[in-house]
Structures are given as C-alpha cells and as structure tokens.
KEBAPA-344340 format. One line per field, with one value per residue (C-alpha): residue in three letters; x, y, z. Coordinates in steps of 0.1 Angstrom, whole numbers. Example, Ala and Ser with C-alpha at 12.3 -4.5 7.8 and 13.67 -1.06 7.14 Angstrom:
% KEBAPA-344340
r = [Ala; Ser]
u = [123; 137]
v = [-45; -11]
w = [78; 71]
END
This chain:
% KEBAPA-344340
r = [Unk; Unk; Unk; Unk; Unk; Unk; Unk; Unk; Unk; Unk; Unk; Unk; Unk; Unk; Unk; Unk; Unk; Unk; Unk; Unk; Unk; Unk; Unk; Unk; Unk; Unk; Unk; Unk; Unk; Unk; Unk; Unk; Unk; Unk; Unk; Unk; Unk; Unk; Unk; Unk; Unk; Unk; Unk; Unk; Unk; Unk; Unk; Unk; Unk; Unk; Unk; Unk; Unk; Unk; Unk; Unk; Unk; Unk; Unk; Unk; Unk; Unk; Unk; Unk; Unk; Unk; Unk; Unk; Unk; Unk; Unk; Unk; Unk; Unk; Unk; Unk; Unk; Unk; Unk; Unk; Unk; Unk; Unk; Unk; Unk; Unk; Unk; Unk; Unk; Unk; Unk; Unk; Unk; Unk; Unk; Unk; Unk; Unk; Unk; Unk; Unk; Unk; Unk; Unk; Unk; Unk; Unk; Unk; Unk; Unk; Unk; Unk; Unk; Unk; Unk; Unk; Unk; Unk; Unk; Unk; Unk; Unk; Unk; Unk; Unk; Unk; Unk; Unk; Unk; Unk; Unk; Unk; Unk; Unk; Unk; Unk; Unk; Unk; Unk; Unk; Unk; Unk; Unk; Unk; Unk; Unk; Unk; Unk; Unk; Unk; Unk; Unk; Unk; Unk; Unk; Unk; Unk; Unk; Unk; Unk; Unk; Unk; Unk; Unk; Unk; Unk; Unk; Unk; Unk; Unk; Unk; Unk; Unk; Unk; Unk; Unk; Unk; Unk; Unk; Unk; Unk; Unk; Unk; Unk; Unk; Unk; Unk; Unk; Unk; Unk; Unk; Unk; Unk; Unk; Unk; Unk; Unk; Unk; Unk; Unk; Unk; Unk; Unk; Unk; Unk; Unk; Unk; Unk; Unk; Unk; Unk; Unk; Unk; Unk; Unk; Unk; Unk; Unk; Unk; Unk; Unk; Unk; Unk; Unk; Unk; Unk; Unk; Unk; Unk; Unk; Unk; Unk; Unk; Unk; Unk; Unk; Unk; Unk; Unk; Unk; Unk; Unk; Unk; Unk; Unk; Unk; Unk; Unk; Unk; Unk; Unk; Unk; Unk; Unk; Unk; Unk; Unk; Unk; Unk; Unk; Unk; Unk; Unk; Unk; Unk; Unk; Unk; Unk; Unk; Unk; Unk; Unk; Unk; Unk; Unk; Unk; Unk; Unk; Unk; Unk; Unk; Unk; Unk; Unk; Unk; Unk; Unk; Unk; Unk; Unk; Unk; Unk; Unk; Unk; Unk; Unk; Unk; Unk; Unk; Unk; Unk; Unk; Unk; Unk; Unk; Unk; Unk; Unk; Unk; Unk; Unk; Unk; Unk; Unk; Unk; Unk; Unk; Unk; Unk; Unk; Unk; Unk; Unk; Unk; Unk; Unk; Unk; Unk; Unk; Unk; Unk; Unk; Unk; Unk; Unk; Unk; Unk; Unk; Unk; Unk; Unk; Unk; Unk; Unk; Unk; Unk; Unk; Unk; Unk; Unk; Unk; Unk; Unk; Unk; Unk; Unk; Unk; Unk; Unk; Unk; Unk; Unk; Unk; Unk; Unk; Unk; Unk; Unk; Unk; Unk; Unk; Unk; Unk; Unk; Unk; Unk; Unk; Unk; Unk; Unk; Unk; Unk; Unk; Unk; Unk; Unk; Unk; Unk; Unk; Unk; Unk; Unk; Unk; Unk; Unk; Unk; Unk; Unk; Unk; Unk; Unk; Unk; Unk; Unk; Unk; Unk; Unk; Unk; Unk; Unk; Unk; Unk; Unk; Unk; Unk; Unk; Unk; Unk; Unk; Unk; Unk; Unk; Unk; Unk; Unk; Unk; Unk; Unk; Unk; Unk; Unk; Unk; Unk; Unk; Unk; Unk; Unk; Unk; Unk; Unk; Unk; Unk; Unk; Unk; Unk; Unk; Unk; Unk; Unk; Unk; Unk; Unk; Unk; Unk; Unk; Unk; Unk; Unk; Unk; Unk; Unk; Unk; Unk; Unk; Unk; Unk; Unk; Unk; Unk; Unk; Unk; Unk; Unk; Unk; Unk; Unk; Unk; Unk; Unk; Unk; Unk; Unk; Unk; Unk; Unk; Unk; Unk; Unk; Unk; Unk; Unk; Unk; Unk; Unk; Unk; Unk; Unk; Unk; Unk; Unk; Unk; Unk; Unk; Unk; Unk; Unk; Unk; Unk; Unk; Unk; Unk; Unk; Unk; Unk; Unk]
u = [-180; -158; -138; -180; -185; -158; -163; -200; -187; -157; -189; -207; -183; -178; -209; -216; -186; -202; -232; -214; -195; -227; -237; -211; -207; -249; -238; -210; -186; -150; -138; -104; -91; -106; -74; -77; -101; -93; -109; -128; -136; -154; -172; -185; -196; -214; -231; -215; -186; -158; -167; -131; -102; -69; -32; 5; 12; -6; -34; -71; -88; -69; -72; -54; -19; -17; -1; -8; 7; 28; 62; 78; 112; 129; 158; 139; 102; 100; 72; 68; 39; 46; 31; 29; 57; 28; -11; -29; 3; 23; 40; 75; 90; 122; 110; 105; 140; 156; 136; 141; 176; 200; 172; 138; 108; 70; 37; 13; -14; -33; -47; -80; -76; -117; -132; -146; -110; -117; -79; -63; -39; -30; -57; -61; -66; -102; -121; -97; -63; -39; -29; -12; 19; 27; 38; 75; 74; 101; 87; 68; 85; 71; 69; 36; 32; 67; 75; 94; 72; 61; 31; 16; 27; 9; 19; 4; -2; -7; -33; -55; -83; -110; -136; -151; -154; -177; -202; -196; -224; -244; -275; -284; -267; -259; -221; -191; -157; -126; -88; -56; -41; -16; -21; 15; 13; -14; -28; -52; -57; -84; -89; -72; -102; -106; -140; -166; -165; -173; -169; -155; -131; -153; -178; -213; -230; -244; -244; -222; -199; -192; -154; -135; -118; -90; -73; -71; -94; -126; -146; -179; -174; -169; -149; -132; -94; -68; -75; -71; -102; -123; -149; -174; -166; -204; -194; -195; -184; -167; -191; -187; -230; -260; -250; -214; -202; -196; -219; -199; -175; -159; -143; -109; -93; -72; -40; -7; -11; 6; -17; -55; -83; -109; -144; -173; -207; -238; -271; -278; -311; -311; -280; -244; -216; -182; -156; -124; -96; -62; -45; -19; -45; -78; -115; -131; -154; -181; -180; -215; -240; -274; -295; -280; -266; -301; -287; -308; -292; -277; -309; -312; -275; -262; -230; -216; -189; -158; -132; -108; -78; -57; -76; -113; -139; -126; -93; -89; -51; -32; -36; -10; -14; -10; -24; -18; -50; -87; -119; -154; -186; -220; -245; -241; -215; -229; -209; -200; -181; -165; -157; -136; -120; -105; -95; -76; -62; -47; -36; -13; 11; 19; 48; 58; 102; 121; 138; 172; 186; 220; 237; 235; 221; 193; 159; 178; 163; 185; 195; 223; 240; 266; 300; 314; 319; 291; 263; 273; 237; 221; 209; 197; 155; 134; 112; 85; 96; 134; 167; 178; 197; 187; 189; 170; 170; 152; 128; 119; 85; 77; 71; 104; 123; 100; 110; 145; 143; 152; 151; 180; 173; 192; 201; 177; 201; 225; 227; 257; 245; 220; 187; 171; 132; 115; 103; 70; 64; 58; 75; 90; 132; 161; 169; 192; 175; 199; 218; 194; 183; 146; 123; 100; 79; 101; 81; 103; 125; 164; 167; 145; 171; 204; 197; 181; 213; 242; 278; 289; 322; 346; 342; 362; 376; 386; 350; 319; 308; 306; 280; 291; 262; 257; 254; 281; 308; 329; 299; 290; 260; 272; 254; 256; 242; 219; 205; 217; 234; 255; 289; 322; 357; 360; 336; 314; 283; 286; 279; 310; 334; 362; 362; 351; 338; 359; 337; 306; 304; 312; 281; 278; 254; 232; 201; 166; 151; 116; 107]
v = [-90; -63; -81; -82; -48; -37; -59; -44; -7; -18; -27; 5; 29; 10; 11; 47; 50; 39; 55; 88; 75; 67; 100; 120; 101; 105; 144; 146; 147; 130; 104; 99; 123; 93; 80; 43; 47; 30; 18; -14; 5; 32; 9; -10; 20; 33; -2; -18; -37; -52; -93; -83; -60; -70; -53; -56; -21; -17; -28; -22; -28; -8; -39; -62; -82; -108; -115; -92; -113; -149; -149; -183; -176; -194; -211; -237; -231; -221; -196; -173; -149; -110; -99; -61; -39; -36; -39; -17; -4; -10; -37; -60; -52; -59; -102; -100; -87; -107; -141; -136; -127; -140; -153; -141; -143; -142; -132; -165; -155; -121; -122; -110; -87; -91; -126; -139; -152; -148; -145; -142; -171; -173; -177; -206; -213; -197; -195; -170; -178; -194; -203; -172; -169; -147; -117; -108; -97; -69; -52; -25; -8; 21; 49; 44; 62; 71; 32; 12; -17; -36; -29; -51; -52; -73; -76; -96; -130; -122; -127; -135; -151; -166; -189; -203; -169; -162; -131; -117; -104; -126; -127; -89; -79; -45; -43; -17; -16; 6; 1; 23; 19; 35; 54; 51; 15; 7; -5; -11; -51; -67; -61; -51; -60; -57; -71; -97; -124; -157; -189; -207; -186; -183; -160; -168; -141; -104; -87; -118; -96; -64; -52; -22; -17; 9; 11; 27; 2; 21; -5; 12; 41; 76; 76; 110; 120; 94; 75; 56; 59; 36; 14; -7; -46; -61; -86; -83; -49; -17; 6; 41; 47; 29; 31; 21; 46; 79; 104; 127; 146; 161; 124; 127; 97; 102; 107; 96; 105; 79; 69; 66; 56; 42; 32; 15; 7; -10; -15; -47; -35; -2; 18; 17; 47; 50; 77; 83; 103; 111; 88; 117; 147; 156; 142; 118; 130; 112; 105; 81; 78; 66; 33; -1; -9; -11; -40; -70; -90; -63; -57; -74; -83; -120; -116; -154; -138; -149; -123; -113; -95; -86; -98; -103; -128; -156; -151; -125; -114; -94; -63; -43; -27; -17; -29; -15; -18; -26; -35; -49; -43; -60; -34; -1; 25; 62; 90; 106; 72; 71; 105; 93; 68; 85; 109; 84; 72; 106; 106; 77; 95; 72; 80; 103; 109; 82; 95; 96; 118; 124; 87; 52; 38; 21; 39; 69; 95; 113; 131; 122; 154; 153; 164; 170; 208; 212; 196; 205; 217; 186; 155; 127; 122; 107; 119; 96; 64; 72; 84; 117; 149; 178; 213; 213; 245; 252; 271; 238; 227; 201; 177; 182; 177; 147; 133; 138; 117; 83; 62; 37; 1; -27; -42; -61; -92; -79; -65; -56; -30; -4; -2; 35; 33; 64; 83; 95; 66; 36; 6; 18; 16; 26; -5; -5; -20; -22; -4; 29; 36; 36; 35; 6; -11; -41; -71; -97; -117; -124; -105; -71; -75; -76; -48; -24; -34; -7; -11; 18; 24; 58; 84; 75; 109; 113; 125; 115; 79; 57; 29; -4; -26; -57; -78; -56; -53; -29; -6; 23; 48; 77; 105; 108; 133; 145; 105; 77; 47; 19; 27; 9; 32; 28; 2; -4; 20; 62; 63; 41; 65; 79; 113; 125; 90; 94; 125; 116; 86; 104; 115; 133; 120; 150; 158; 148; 177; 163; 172]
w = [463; 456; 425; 413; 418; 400; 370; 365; 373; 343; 321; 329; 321; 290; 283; 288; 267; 236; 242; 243; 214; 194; 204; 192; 160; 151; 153; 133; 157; 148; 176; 162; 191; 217; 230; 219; 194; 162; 131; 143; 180; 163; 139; 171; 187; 160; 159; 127; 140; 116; 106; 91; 97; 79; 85; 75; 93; 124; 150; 140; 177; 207; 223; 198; 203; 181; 150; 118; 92; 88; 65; 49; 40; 10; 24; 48; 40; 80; 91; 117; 123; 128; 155; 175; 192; 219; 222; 199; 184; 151; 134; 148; 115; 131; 137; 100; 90; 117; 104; 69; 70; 50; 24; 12; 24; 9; 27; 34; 56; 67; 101; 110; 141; 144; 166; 129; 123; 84; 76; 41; 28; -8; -42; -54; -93; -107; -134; -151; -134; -120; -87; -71; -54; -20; -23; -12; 28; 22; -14; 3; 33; 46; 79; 92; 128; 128; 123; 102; 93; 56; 36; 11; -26; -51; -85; -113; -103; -67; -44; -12; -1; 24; 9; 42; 67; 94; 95; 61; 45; 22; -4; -1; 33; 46; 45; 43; 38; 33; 22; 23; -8; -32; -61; -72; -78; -100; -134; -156; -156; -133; -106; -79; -52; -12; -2; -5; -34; -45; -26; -57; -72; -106; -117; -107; -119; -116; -78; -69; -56; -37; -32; -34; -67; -75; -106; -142; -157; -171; -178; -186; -205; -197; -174; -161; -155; -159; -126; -104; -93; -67; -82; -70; -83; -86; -109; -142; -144; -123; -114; -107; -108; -111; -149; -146; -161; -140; -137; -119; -140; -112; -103; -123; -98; -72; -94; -79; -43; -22; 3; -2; 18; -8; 9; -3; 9; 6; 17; -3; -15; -33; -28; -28; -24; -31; -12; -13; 5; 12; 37; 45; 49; 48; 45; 28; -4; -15; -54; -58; -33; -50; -60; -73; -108; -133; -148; -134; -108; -87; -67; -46; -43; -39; -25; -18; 19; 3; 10; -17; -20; -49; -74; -92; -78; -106; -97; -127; -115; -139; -113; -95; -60; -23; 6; 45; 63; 54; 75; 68; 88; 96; 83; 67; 91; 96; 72; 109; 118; 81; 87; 121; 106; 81; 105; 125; 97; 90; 123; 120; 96; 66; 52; 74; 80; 90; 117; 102; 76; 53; 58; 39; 73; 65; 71; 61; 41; 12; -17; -42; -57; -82; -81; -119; -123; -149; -124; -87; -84; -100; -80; -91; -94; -112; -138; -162; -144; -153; -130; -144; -134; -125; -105; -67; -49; -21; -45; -60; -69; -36; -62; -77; -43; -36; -67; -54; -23; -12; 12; 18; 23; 32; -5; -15; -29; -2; 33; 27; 3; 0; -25; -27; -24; -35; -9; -32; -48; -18; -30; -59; -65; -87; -106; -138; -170; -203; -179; -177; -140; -139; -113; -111; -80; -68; -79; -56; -85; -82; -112; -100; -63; -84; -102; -74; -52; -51; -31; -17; -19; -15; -44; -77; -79; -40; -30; -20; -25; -56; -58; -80; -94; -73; -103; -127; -100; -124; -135; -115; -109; -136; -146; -187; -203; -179; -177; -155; -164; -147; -165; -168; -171; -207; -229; -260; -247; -249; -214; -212; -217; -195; -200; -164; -152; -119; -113; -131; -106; -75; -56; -26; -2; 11; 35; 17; -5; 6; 43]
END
C-alpha cells in the first residue's frame, strides 16, 4: 500500500510540475534555471514534445542514459556506440578515443534520445547524389559544458538519414525544430539541412519538405549581408519569406560566430518562422514570422517525415557544416519555450576553456610566439584562412587574440604528435598546403591528417620548441616573411633559406591570448 501511494504522490508532484512549468512558460518566464530541465523536458511541458532529438555532445532529456552516437573504426570495421559520462550529462568522449585508437574511425548512426527511435544512419544515393559516406568521429572536437567531447562535421559528400521514423509530422502537420550549428564552417552548395524530408531520397515536389537550412546559398534573390543565414528548405527553393527572398533587410546572417542556434517552425497551414541566435550568449531574434510560401504547393504543406541531415531532400550533398544538438516536436512550441531552450543552451557553455593552459598536453589551450629578434612580440594567427605573424598585446582586438589561439590535439595521423585546432573556428586546423600553413576544417583524408600533424621537438636554436612536419620529417614550422611555411635548413624555396632558420623555427609555447 505504501509502495502505491508513493508512486501516485511521484506522479503528482510531477504532474504539478508541468503544470507550473506550462505556467511559467505561457508567461514568458525562462525555465532553463529548473534544475534538470533540458531541451526535450521543456518542449513536453509546454505540450510539444520532441518525435526527435539528435546529439553527438550531450543528453537532450534529464532522464536520458543511452548511447548518443555509434563509431566504426577503419582497421577491423568494429563498432561501438558512445554513450554518457552519467544520466542527463555530456558525452564519454574518452570510449571514442580509447576505441578508435590507433586507427580512424567514422560516424554511422545518430541516436534518437526521444521514445520514436527515429535515428540517423548514413544517405543513401538520391535523385541528385551519391551515396554518402560517415563523417570522421574525431574532425570536430569541442568544450561543451566544460567537456571534452566530438561534434559533428560534414563535408561534401556527407550525410544522414531516416526514411522510415515514427511521429514526424506529415501532409500539413504542426512541427518545429532547432539546431546548434556553426557559422565558421559553411558554404554555399545545397543544402546543409536538419529536419523533415522525403521518404525516397528524390524530390517530389513543392512543400515536400520542411528543414532547417543554414548556409551562404541565396537562392531567391535579395538576399542581405554575406550570410550564413537560416532558411527554411520547402523544396524547391530556401526561403527566407513567403516570397523567398528576404524581406527583412535587417537579416545580414549570422556572420562567423561559432555556435548558433538556428530554429524553424511551422504550423502546416499558413505560417512558418525562422529565428536564430547565439549558442554562446544571448536570445533568440526572430527574422520571419508570417504566412506560407505563395507559390502553390506550400499550403497546405506535404511533408513526407523523413528526417535528414546534412544534406537536401534528394540527397543534393555538396554542403559543408556543424552539427551538436537538434530536436523536433509534435505541434508548434510557444516563443516562451523557444525562448528557454535557447537559454539552456547558453547555459551549457560551448566552447568554453579547456581547463588546461600553456602546454602541448592535449586539450591544452595556447599561443605560439616567436623567438627571432625582429618578431619576439609576434605569434603566430591566422588571418583570411592563412597562418601569419603578427604582434598581440594585451590591447589587442578580442578577435585578434582569438585568432591567436589553439587548441592542441592529439595528431591527427599520430598520437605521438600534436595538431592545433583553432580555438574560434570549431573544427578548423593548421595544415601545410605547397607548404604554406593555412587553416582549413579537417575533412578526415590521410592526406588532410599528415599535413595538420606537427612533432614537437626542442627549439633549433636552444629555445623553445620546434615542430617537424609529420609527413616532411626535415621541414619545420618557420616563420618567413611575416608568413608561415614548413621549411627545410637550406633548399630550392625562399622560405628555405638558412639565414636565421634555427631561430625562425624556434617558438615559445605561451598562455592563450583568447580567455
């Protein structure tokens, strides 16, 4: 009797819970402060649960423990799933490094965290591609809630699907959905798409969609600002209005923040709205809120419940992006529960410090100052997509000392070395190319690995520390007229030559400009 009794007072409280929940949230009232209360718990309360609620970086229910992601690693084709350090919490990144060590490893399945079980295994062929391929597990690492843990990196020819899912809505169904992306990784190829598609991979027609879209691609003219900016993929077109084209000259895109929430929803019927925001800070703002595309076919909509990810409907994959966490819904969510979600997503902190500062431990965060006479000030950022030199003080520009920070991984051909991810551009890493350092978004071939893969070894000149090419053993990180270069003592290139190249390759390994 009394094991009863406490099970129905369990349910009441519960119960009250989302009352006062659904209460708050008709008000305005943010409920990211509830302890517990994450993206998918506050969609329930506010009477829209998630039919879908994807992760690489953390849980999307306070009540989840399962696996967020499966990895198949190259040298045996074995799999494991990567599951939670506890329940509700973030990422085991450390099973993934352990599993795959030694070898690589792609991405082959998404888990849905919600009781639909609509998870994400890798595109088939469509109307306007070819079969995809998995993404590499370790091309994205990032902090997220103070954690170490993998985000999602999709380059051209990459993508993720469910054809057969369970609750998604279909033929002019409320629905909404959000993303954390990346602004730092994009492009302007479709179509770089979270949300609800086709069931067989082709196009099948106006309204046959309704997903998320960020990128530069303006595909109805104007469009505002450089981008990226989030669309609404309808099929057959990106829609920032009824129009397509944006009607709101105040929507320039996001620009290259790192993290951003991009949201989209619609009622089916009549009206759709798009918001964005930044992941790191802020609230979300609301760039179209108003009736369906004019065009016929749009409303009603006929959305078919695939689920999508990475690419177009008909498997149209020549887009880059990010992916950390996205949800669907049943129905249309309130602005207030929007409005919380983004807060908690805030909240969580990605790409906040590592932890560890000054050192080539892994996870570390630095800067890399030069030691030749002429440029003791200089250290080594980069600047339109290339490594250059130049001065940081503390009177810097926080863009400028941003641009100035990495983060040391374990080498990507080589654990033995070190790769430097930049710490303002997730997933992006010096790499040498004609053997000019550039920075570039590691797209998971042998060839990108070998050349974003330094050796540290002691300074060339007696100080600091000099860092040999993994695949050009005898050429070194050297600073050359303000530019850097892999360099050999002496050799056919100007950067080649060995006046000062003990010092020019010498760097001292400092505390991070960026905080």
């Amino acid at each position: 009797m009394f094991s009863r009794f406490s099970r129905l007072r369990t349910a009441a409280l519960a119960a009250l819970s989302a009352l006062v929940t659904v209460l708050a949230l008709a008000v305005g009232v943010p409920q990211a402060q509830a302890a517990g209360s994450l993206p998918c718990d506050i969609y329930a309360a506010a009477g829209t649960p998630c039919v879908a609620a994807h992760s690489l970086v953390r849980a999307l229910y306070s009540s989840y423990n399962g696996s967020l992601y499966q990895v198949q690693r190259a040298s045996d084709g074995a799999s494991a799933n990567i599951g939670l350090l506890t329940a509700g919490g973030y990422a085991d990144a450390a099973a993934q490094d352990s599993f795959c060590s030694g070898t690589t490893c792609i991405i082959t399945r998404i888990y849905d965290q919600s009781s639909r079980h609509n998870d994400l295994t890798v595109e088939g062929a469509g109307g306007a591609g070819a079969a995809d391929v998995g993404a590499p597990a370790d091309a994205l690492p990032v902090t997220v809630g103070g954690h170490q843990v993998y985000g999602l990196e999709i380059s051209a020819g990459m993508g993720y699907r469910d054809n057969a899912t369970s609750g998604v809505a279909v033929n002019g169904q409320a629905e909404g959905m959000y993303m954390v992306t990346s602004g730092t990784h994009v492009n302007g190829r479709c179509c770089f798409d979270y949300g609800n598609a086709e069931t067989n991979n082709k196009d099948t027609g106006n309204g046959h969609m309704d997903a998320i879209n960020f990128g530069t691609e303006c595909w109805f003219s104007p469009c505002y600002g450089g981008g990226p900016w989030v669309q609404a993929d309808l099929e057959n077109g990106l829609f920032q209005s009824d129009s397509g084209y944006s009607k709101n000259t105040s929507n320039t895109g996001t620009g290259p923040l790192p993290f951003v929430t991009a949201l989209l929803k619609n009622n089916g019927q009549n009206h759709f709205a798009l918001k964005y925001g930044n992941a790191q800070s802020g609230s979300l703002t609301t760039t179209y809120s108003g009736g369906e595309p004019t065009t016929s076919g749009y409303s009603p909509m006929h959305q078919e419940g695939a689920i999508v990810l990475g690419t177009g409907g008909d498997n149209s994959n020549g887009s880059i992006g990010s992916f950390f966490e996205g949800v669907m819904t049943s129905g249309i969510p309130t602005d207030a529960a929007d409005d919380s979600v983004q807060a908690n997503i805030v909240s969580v902190g990605y790409g906040g410090a590592t932890g560890s500062t000054g050192s080539l431990t892994p996870g570390s965060e630095i800067s890399l100052r030069a030691t030749t006479s002429c440029c003791t000030g200089d250290y080594i950022r980069h600047q339109n997509n290339a490594a250059v030199i130049s001065p940081i003080t503390s009177s810097s520009s926080a863009l400028d000392k941003g641009d100035a920070t990495w983060i040391v991984r374990r080498g990507l051909a080589s654990s033995s070395c070190v790769s430097f991810e930049s710490r303002n551009y997730p997933g992006d890493f010096l790499r040498h190319y004609n053997y000019q350092l550039l920075r570039q978004p590691m797209d998971g071939t042998a060839q990108f690995r070998s050349d974003a893969t330094f050796c540290p070894t002691t300074g060339k000149s007696g100080t600091g520390t000099s860092f040999a090419s993994y695949n050009y053993p005898t050429k070194f990180l050297r600073h050359y007229d303000y530019n850097v270069y892999i360099a050999s003592n002496g050799g056919s290139n100007t950067w080649d030559s060995s006046t000062s190249w003990t010092d020019d390759v010498s760097w001292v390994v400092s505390s991070p400009w960026a905080p």
